[in-house]
ROMAR-80470 format. One line per 4 residues: number of its first residue (from 1); their letters; for each residue x, y, z of N, C-alpha, C. Coordinates in pm, whole numbers, plus 50000, padded with zeros to 5 digits. Layout:
BEGIN
NUM = A = X,Y,Z,X,Y,Z,X,Y,Z; ...
This chain:
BEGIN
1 = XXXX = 50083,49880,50000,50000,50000,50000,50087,50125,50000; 50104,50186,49914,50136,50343,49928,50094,50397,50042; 50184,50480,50082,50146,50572,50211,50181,50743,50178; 50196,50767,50077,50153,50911,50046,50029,50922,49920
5 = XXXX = 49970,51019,49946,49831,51029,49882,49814,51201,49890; 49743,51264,49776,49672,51371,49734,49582,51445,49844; 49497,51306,49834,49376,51320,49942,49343,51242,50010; 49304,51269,50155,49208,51196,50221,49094,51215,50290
9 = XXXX = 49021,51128,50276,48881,51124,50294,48801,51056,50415; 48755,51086,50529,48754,51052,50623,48569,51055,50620; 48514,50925,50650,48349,50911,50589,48321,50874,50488; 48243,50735,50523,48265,50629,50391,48051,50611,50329
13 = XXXX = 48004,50743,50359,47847,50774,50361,47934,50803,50163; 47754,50871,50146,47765,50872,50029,47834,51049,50012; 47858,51107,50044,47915,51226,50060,48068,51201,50024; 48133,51113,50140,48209,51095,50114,48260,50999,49987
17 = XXXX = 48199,50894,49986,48197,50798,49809,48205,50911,49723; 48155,51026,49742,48106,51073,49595,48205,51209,49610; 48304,51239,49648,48393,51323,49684,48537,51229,49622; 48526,51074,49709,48655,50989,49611,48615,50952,49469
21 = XXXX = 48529,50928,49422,48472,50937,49282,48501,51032,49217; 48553,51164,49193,48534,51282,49182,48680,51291,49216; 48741,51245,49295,48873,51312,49293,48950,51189,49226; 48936,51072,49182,48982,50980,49111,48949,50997,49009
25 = XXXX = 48870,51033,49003,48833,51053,48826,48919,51154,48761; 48961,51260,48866,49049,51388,48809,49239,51391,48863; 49253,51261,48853,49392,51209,48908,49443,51236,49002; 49349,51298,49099,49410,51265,49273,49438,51138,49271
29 = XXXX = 49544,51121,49336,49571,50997,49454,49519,51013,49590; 49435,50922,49578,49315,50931,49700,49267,50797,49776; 49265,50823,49950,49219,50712,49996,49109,50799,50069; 48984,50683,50124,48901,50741,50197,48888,50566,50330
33 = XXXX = 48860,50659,50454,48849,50543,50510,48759,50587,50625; 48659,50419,50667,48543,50460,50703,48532,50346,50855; 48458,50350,50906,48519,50299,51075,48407,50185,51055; 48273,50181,51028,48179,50093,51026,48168,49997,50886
37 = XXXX = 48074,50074,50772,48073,49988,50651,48029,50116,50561; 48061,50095,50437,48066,50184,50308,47885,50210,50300; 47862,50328,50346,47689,50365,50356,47601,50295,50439; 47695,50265,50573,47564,50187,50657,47547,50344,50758
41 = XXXX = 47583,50401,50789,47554,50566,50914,47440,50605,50833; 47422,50709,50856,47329,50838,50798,47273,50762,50652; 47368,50775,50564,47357,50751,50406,47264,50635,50402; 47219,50572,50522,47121,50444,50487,46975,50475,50537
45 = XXXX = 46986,50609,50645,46850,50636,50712,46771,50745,50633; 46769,50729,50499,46721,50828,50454,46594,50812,50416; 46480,50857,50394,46361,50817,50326,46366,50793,50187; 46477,50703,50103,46458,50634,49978,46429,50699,49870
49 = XXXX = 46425,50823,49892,46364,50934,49759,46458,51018,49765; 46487,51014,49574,46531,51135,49533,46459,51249,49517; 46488,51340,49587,46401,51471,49556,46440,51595,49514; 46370,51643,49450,46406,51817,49419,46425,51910,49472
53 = XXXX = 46374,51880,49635,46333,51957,49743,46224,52088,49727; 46113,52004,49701,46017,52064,49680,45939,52157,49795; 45982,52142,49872,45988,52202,49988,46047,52310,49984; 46152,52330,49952,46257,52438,49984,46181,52573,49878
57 = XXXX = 46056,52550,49791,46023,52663,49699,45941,52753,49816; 45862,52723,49900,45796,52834,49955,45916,52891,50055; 46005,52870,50065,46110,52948,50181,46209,52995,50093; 46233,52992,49949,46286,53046,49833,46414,52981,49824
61 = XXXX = 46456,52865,49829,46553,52821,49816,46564,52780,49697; 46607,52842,49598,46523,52801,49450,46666,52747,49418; 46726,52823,49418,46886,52785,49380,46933,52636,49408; 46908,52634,49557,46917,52506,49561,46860,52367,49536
65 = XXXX = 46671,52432,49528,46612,52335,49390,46639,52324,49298; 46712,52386,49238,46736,52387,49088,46832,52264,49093; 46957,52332,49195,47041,52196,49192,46990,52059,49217; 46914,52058,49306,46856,51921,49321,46797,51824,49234
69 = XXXX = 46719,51943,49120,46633,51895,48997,46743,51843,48917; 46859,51902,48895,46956,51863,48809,47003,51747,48848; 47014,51780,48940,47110,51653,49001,47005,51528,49002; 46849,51514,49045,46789,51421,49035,46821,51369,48906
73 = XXXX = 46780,51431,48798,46789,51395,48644,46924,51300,48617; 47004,51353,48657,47208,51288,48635,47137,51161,48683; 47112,51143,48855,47064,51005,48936,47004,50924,48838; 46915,50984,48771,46868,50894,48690,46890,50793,48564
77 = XXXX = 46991,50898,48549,47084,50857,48419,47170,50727,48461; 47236,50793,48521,47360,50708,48589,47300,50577,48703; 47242,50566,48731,47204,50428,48840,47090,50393,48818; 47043,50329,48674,46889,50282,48624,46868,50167,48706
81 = XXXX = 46952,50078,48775,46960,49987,48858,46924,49979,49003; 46915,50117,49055,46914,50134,49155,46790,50186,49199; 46726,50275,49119,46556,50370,49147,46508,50338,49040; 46355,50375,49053,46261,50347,48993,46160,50514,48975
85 = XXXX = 46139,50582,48894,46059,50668,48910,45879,50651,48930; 45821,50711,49016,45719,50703,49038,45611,50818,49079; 45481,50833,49084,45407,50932,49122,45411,50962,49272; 45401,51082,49295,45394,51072,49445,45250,51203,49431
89 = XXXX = 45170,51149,49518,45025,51181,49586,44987,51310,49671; 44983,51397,49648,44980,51539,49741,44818,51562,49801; 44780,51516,49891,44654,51559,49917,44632,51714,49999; 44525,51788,49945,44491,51895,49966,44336,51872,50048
93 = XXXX = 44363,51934,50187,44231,51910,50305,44166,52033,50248; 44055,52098,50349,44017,52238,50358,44110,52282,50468; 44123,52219,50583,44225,52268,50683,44382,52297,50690; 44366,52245,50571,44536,52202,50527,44582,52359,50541
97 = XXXX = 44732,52353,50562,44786,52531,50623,44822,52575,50453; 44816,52458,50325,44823,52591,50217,44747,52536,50135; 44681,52650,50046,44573,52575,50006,44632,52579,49834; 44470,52515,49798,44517,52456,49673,44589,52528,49527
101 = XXXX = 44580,52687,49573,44633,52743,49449,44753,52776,49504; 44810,52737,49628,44921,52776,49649,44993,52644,49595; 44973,52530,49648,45048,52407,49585,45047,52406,49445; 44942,52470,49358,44951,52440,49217,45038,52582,49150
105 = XXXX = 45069,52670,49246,45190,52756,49209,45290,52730,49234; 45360,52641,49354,45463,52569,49386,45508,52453,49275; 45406,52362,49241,45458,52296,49143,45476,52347,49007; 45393,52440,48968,45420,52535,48852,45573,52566,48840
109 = XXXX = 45651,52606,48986,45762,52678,48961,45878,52584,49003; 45796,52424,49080,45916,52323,49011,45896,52248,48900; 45838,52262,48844,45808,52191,48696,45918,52270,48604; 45858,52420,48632,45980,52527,48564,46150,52499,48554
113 = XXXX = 46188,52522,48734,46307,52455,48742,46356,52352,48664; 46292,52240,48657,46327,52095,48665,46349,52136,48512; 46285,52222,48444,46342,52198,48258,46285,52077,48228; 46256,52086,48085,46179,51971,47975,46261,51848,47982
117 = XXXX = 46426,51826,48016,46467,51703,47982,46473,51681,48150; 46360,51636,48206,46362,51580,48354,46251,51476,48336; 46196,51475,48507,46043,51401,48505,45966,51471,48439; 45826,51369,48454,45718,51443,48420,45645,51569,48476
121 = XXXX = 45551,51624,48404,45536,51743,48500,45395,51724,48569; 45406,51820,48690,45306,51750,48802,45153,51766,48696; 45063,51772,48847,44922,51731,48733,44838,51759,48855; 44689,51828,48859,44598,51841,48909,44521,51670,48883
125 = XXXX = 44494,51591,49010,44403,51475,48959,44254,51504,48967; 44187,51487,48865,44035,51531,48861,44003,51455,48985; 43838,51456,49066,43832,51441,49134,43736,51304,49125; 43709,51219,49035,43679,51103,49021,43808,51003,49030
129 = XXXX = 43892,51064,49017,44035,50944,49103,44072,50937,49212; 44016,51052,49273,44071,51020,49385,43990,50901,49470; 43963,50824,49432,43821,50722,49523,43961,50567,49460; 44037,50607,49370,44124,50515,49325,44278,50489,49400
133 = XXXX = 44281,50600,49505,44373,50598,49561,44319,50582,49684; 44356,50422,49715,44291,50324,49793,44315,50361,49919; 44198,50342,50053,44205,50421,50164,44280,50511,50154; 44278,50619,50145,44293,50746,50146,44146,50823,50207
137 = XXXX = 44187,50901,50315,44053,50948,50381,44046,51103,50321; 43881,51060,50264,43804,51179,50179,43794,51281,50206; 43739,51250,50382,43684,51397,50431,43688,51540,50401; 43686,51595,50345,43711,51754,50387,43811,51735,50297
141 = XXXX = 43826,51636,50154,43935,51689,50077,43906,51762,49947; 43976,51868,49938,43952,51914,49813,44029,51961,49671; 44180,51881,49721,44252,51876,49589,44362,51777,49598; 44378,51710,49502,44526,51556,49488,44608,51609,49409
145 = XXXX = 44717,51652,49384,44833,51670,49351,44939,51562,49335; 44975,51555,49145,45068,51437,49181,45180,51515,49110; 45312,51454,49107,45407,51473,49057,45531,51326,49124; 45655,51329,49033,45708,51272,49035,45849,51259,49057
149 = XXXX = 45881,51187,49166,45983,51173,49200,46036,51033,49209; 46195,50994,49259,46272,50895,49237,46282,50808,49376; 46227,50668,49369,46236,50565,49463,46407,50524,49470; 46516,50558,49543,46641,50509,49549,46624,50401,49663
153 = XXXX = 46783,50284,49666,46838,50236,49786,46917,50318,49804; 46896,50398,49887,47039,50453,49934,47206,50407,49969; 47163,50300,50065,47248,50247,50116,47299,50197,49996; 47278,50127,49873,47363,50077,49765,47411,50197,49672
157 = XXXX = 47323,50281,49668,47368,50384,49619,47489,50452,49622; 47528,50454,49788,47669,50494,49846,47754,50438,49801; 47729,50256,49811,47809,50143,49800,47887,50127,49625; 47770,50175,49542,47803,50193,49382,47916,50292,49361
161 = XXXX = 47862,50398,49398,47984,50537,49390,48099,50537,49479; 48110,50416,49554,48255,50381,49630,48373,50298,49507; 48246,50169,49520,48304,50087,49406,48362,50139,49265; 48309,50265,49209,48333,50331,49134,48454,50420,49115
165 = XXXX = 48452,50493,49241,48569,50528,49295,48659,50451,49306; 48652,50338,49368,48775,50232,49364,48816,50170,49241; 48766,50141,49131,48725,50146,48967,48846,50281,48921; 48842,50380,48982,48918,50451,48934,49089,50478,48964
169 = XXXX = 49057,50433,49092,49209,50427,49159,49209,50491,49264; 49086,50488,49363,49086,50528,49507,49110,50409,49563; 49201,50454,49739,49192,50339,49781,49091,50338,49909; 49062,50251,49973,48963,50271,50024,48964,50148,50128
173 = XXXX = 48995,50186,50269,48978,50095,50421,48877,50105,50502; 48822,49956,50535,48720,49957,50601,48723,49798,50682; 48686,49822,50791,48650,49939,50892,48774,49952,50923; 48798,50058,50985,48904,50150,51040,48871,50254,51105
177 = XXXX = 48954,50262,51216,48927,50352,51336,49024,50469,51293; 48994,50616,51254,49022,50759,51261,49068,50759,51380; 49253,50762,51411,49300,50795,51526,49298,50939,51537; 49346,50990,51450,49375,51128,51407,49510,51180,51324
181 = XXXX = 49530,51294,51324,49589,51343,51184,49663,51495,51294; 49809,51477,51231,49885,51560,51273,49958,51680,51151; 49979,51802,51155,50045,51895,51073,50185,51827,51029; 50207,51816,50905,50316,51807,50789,50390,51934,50764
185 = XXXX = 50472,51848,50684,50522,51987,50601,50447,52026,50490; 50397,51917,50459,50303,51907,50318,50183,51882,50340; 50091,51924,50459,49949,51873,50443,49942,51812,50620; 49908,51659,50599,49891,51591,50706,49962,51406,50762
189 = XXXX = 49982,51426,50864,50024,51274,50908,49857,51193,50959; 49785,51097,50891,49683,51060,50904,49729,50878,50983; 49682,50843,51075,49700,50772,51158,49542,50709,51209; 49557,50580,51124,49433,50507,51139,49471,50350,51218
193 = XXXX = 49381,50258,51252,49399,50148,51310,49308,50094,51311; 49320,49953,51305,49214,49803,51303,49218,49726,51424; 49194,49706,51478,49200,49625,51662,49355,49684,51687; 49471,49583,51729,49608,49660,51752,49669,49709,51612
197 = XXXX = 49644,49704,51514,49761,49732,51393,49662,49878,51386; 49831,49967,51375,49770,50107,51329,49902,50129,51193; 49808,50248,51141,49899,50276,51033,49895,50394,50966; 49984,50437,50922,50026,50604,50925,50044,50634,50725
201 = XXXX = 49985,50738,50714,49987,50737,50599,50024,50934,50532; 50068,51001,50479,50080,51118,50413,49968,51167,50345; 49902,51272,50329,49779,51315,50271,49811,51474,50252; 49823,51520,50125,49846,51655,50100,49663,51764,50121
205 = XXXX = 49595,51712,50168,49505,51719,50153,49386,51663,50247; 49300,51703,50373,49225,51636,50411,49060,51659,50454; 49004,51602,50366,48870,51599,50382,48765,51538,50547; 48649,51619,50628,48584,51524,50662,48466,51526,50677
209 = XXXX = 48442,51406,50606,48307,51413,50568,48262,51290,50619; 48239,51289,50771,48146,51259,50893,48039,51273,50905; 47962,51377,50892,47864,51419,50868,47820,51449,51012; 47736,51392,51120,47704,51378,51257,47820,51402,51327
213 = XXXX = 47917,51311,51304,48077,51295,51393,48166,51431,51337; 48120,51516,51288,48263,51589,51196,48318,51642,51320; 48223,51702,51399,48309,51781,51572,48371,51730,51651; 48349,51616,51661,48438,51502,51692,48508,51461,51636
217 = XXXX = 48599,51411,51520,48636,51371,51476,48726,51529,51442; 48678,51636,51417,48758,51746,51440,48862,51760,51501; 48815,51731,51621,48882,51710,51805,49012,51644,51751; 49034,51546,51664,49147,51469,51667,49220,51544,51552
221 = XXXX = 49188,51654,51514,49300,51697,51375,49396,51821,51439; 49497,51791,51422,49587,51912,51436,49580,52019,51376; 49534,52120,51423,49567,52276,51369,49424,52314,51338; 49303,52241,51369,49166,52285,51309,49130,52385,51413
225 = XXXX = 49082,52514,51363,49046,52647,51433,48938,52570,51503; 48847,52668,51566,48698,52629,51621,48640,52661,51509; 48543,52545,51503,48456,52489,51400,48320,52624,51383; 48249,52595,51302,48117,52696,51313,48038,52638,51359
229 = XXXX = 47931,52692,51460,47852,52625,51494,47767,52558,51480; 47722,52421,51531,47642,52355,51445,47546,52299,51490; 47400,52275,51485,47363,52183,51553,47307,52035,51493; 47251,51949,51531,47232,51808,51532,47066,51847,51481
233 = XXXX = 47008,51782,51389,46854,51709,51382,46849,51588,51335; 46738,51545,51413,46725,51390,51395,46607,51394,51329; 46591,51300,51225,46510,51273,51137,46484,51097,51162; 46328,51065,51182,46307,50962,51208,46194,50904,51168
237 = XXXX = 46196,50722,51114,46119,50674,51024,46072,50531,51051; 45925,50520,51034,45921,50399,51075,45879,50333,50978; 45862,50177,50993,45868,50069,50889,45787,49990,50947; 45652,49952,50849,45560,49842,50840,45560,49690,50781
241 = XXXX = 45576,49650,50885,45575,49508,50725,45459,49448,50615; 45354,49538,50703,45203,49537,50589,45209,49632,50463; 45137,49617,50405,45153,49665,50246,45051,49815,50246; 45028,49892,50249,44974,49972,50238,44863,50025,50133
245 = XXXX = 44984,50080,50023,44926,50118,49884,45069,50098,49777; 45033,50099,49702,45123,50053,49583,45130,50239,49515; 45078,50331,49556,45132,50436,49544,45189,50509,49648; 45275,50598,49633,45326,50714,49749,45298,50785,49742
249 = XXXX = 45292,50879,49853,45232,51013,49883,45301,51101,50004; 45288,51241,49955,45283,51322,50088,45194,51388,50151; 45190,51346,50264,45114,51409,50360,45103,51544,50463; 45063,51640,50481,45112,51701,50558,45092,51675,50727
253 = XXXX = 45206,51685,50830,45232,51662,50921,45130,51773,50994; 45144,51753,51171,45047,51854,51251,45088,52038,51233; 44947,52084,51238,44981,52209,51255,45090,52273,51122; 45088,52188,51033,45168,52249,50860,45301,52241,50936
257 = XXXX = 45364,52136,50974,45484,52047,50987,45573,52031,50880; 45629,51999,50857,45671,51929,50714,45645,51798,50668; 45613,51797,50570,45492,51692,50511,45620,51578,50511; 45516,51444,50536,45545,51287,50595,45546,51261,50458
261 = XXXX = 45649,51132,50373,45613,51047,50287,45583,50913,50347; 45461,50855,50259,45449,50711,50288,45474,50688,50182; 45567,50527,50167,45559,50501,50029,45577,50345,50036; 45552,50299,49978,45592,50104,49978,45751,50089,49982
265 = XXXX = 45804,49981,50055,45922,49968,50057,45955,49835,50112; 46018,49727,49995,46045,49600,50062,45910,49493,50076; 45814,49537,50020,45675,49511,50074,45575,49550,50156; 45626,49618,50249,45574,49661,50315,45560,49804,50285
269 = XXXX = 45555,49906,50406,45558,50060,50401,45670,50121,50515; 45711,50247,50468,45756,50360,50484,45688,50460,50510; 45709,50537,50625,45705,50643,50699,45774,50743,50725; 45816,50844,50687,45878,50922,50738,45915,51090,50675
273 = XXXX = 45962,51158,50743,45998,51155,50856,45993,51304,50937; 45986,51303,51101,45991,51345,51185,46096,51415,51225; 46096,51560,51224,46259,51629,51271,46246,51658,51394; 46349,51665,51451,46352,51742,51608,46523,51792,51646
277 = XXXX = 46500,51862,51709,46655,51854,51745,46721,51804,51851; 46837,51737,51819,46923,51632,51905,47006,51704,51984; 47032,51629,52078,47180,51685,52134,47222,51590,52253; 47380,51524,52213,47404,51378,52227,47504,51306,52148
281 = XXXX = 47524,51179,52202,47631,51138,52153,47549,51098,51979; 47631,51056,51890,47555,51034,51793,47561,50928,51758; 47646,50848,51851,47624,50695,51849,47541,50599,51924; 47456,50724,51927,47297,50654,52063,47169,50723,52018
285 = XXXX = 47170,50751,51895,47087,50870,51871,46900,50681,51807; 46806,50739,51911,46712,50594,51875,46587,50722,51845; 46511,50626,51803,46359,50691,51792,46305,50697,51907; 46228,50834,51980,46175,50828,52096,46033,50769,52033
289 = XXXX = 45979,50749,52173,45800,50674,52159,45719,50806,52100; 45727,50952,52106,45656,51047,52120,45706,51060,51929; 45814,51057,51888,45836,51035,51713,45700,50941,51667; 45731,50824,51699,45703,50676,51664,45541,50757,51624
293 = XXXX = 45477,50728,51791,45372,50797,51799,45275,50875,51656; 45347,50998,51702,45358,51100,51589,45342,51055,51455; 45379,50984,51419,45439,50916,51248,45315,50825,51241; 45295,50737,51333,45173,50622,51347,44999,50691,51329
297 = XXXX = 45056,50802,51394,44925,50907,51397,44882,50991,51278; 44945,50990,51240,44967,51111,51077,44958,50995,50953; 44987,50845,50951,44968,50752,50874,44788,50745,50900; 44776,50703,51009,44636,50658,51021,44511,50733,51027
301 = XXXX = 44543,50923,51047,44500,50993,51017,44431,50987,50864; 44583,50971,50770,44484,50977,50624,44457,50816,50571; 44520,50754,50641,44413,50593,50599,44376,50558,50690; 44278,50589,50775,44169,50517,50881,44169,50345,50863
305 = XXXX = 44188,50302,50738,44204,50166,50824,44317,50092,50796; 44442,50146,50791,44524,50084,50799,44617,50111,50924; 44570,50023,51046,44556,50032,51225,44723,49918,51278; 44752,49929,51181,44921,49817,51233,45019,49854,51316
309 = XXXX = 45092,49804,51359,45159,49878,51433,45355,49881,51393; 45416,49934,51347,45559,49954,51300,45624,49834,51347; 45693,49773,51295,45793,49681,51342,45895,49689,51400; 45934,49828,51284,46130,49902,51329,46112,50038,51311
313 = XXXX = 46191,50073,51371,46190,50265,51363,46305,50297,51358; 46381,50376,51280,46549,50411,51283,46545,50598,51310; 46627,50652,51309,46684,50778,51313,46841,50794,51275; 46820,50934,51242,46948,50922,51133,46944,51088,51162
317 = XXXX = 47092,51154,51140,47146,51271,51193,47204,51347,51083; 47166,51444,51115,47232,51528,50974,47256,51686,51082; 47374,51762,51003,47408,51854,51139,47350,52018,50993; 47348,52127,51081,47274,52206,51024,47349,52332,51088
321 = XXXX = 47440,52410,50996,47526,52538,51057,47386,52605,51136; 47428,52688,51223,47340,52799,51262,47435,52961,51241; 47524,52915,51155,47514,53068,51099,47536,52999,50930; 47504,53163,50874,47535,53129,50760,47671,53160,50688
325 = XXXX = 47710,53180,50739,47859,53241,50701,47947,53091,50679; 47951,53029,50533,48011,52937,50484,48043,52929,50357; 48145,52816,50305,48123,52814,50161,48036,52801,50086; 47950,52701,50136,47812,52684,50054,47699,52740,50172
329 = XXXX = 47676,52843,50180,47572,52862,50282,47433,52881,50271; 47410,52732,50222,47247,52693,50196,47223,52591,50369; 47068,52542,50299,47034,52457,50472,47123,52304,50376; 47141,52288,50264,47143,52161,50225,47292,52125,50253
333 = XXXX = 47349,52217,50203,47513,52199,50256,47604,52338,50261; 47704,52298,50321,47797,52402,50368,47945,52343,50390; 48070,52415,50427,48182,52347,50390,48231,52468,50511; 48290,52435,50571,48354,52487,50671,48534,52475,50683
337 = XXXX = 48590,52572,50649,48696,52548,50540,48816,52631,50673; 48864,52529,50784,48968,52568,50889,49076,52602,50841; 49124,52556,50797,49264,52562,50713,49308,52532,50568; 49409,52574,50512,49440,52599,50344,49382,52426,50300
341 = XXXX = 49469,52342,50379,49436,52196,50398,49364,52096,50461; 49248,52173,50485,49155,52082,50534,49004,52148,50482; 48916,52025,50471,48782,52072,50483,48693,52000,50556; 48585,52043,50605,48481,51984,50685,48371,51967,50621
345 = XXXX = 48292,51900,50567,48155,51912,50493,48033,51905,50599; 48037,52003,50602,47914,52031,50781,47766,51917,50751; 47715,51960,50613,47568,51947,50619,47558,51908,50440; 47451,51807,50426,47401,51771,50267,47282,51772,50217
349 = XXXX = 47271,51729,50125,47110,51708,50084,47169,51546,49986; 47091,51419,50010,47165,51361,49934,47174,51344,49824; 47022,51399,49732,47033,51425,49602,47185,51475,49537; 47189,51559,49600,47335,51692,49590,47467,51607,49602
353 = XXXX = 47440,51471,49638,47601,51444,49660,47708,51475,49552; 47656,51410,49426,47761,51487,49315,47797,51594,49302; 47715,51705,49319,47717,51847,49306,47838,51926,49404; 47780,51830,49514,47896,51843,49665,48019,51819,49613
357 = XXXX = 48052,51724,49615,48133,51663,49542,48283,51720,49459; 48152,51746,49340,48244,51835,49253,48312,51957,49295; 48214,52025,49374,48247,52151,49451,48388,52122,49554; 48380,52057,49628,48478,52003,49710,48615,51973,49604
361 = XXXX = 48605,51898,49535,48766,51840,49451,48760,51953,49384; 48703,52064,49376,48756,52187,49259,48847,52236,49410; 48753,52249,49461,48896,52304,49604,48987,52282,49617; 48977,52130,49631,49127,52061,49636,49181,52099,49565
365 = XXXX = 49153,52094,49427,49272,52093,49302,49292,52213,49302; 49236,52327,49340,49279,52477,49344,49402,52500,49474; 49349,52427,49559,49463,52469,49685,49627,52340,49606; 49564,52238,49529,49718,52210,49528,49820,52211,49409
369 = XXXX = 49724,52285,49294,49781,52287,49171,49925,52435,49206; 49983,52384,49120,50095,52506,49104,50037,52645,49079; 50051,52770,49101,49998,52888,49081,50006,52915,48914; 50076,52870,48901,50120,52876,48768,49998,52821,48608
373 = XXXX = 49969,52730,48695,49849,52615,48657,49725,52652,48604; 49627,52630,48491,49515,52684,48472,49407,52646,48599; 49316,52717,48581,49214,52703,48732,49186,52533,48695; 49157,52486,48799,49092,52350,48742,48980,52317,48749
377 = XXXX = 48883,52380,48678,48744,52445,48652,48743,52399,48498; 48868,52468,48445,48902,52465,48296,48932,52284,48263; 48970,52174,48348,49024,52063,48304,48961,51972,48366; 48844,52001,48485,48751,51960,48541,48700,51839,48487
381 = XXXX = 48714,51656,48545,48654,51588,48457,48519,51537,48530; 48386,51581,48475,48263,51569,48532,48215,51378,48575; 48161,51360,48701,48107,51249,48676,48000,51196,48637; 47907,51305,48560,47787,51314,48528,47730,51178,48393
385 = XXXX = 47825,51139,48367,47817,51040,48267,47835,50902,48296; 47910,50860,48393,47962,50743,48448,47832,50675,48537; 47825,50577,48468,47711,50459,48518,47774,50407,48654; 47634,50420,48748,47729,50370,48885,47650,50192,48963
């Protein structure tokens, strides 16, 4: 094994996969190494959908829909193996907190975004279908909204764009314990270990992309300023092993929450999900009963008779600057940039991982090309084409 390297990559989620993808593809010498398994943390607790973040249009985050729309479209291209596109179900109450010409201006202006070579574009459902979208409770409804988004595995998803990366000439250890990383002359001394064998490696360059752990895992790097502040939300989802409906939908949560997807998954159904904010180790982070609850209540709310009770419930952590003062200073991601040679990737959206990605190895290659050197913007090799 070589022990000097370009880059290293610390977080083996899909953030990080898709950062060594991206820097192998553009002739870094690059390892990334991950303590558990290649997309089992965060990158596996996600609710299974690629999205546009359709959400993010009434709080004007358009910019970063846009990216998302793009980036869904690439997903699609590149991993036909992996998702499936499908309708997803918007029901409109009378009580509901927005009403129906507001949702049909929201999708108006992601249909816009998303451009002609994407999905399909959403659709008002007349109101003789809706009796077709099986238990679904009528009451007091007065508009269905569909549009379309992408069923992913996540967790393989990560696992593809590793393998891919390694396909290119990343190297890549697992599991391995992040001892920590000391100042060079050139970058960093990175010092990892497997039960007693540890092992020391050169990195002109160091990434971490932890995601939950980055403040921790901070703690162990030499020379990292104080971090920006950040905090923890937990997002949490439960799992039926009964079958529901063979379509998905969103729902809106209590009091105009942020709307729940149910969707089939595995056979059964999907729930989720529930935010709150954490604070805690993040290797204990469970679903409380008052989530569970919550999620069980908001399912059975709009199908009255589907009365089951969850099997499994997971939670999964994603950290969220509370200022905005960053490289990328959206809610989806941000880069917290301590030193010439290091970066932190605070926060994602996982649609965005490529996008991240790319953004990140243009850094790199800017902090280590010769001054002399064209920007590497100009020689940039995209992974937008590569089947994963």
């Amino acid at each position: 094994m070589s022990t000097h390297f370009d880059l290293c990559i610390i977080g083996g989620g899909i953030i990080g996969a898709g950062i060594a993808q991206a820097a192998a593809i553009n002739g870094l010498s690059t390892i990334i190494v991950e303590k558990r398994g290649w997309g089992a943390g965060n990158s596996s607790k996600s609710s299974k959908i690629i999205d546009g973040d359709f959400e993010g249009i009434p709080h004007l985050r358009l910019s970063n829909v846009r990216e998302c729309l793009r980036e869904r479209r690439i997903i699609r291209d590149i991993a036909p193996n992996l998702q499936k596109v499908d309708w997803f179900y918007l029901p409109i109450y009378k009580q509901s907190s927005q009403k129906s010409w507001q949702i049909a201006l929201q999708l108006r202006i992601y249909d816009a975004l998303a451009g002609s070579d994407n999905l399909a574009s959403s659709r008002r459902l007349p109101e003789e279908r809706w009796r077709k979208l099986y238990g679904l409770n009528q009451h007091d409804l007065s508009a269905v909204y569909a549009f379309q988004e992408i069923h992913i595995d996540d967790a393989q998803l990560a696992q593809n764009v590793l393998r891919s990366a390694k396909q290119h000439g990343a190297m890549a250890l697992c599991p391995v314990n992040f001892e920590g990383a000391q100042l060079s002359d050139d970058g960093y001394v990175v010092s990892v270990a497997k039960g007693s064998r540890n092992r020391d490696f050169d990195c002109r360059f160091l990434v971490n992309a932890t995601g939950a752990w980055c403040d921790r895992v901070s703690r162990s790097i030499e020379g990292v300023k104080n971090p920006l502040p950040t905090r923890s939300i937990k997002s949490t989802h439960i799992e039926f092993r009964e079958h529901l409906s063979d379509n998905s939908f969103y729902v809106e949560g209590k009091k105009g929450s942020n709307r729940i997807a149910i969707l089939p998954w595995r056979g059964g159904t999907l729930v989720g999900s529930v935010d709150t904010m954490f604070s805690g180790n993040p290797e204990r982070v469970t679903p409380s009963t008052e989530e569970v609850d919550y999620l069980v209540g908001i399912t059975r709310h709009h199908f009255p008779h589907f009365q089951y009770e969850p099997f499994d419930a997971w939670s999964g952590l994603r950290l969220s600057s509370t200022k905005q003062k960053a490289i990328f200073p959206r809610r989806s991601k941000s880069l917290n940039d301590t030193d010439k040679r290091y970066l932190c990737v605070r926060e994602s959206q996982f649609a965005s991982y490529r996008a991240i990605a790319e953004r990140v190895v243009i850094s790199v290659m800017r902090t280590l090309s010769e001054k002399s050197a064209p920007p590497p913007e100009t020689h940039y090799i995209c992974s937008s084409s590569i089947r994963i």
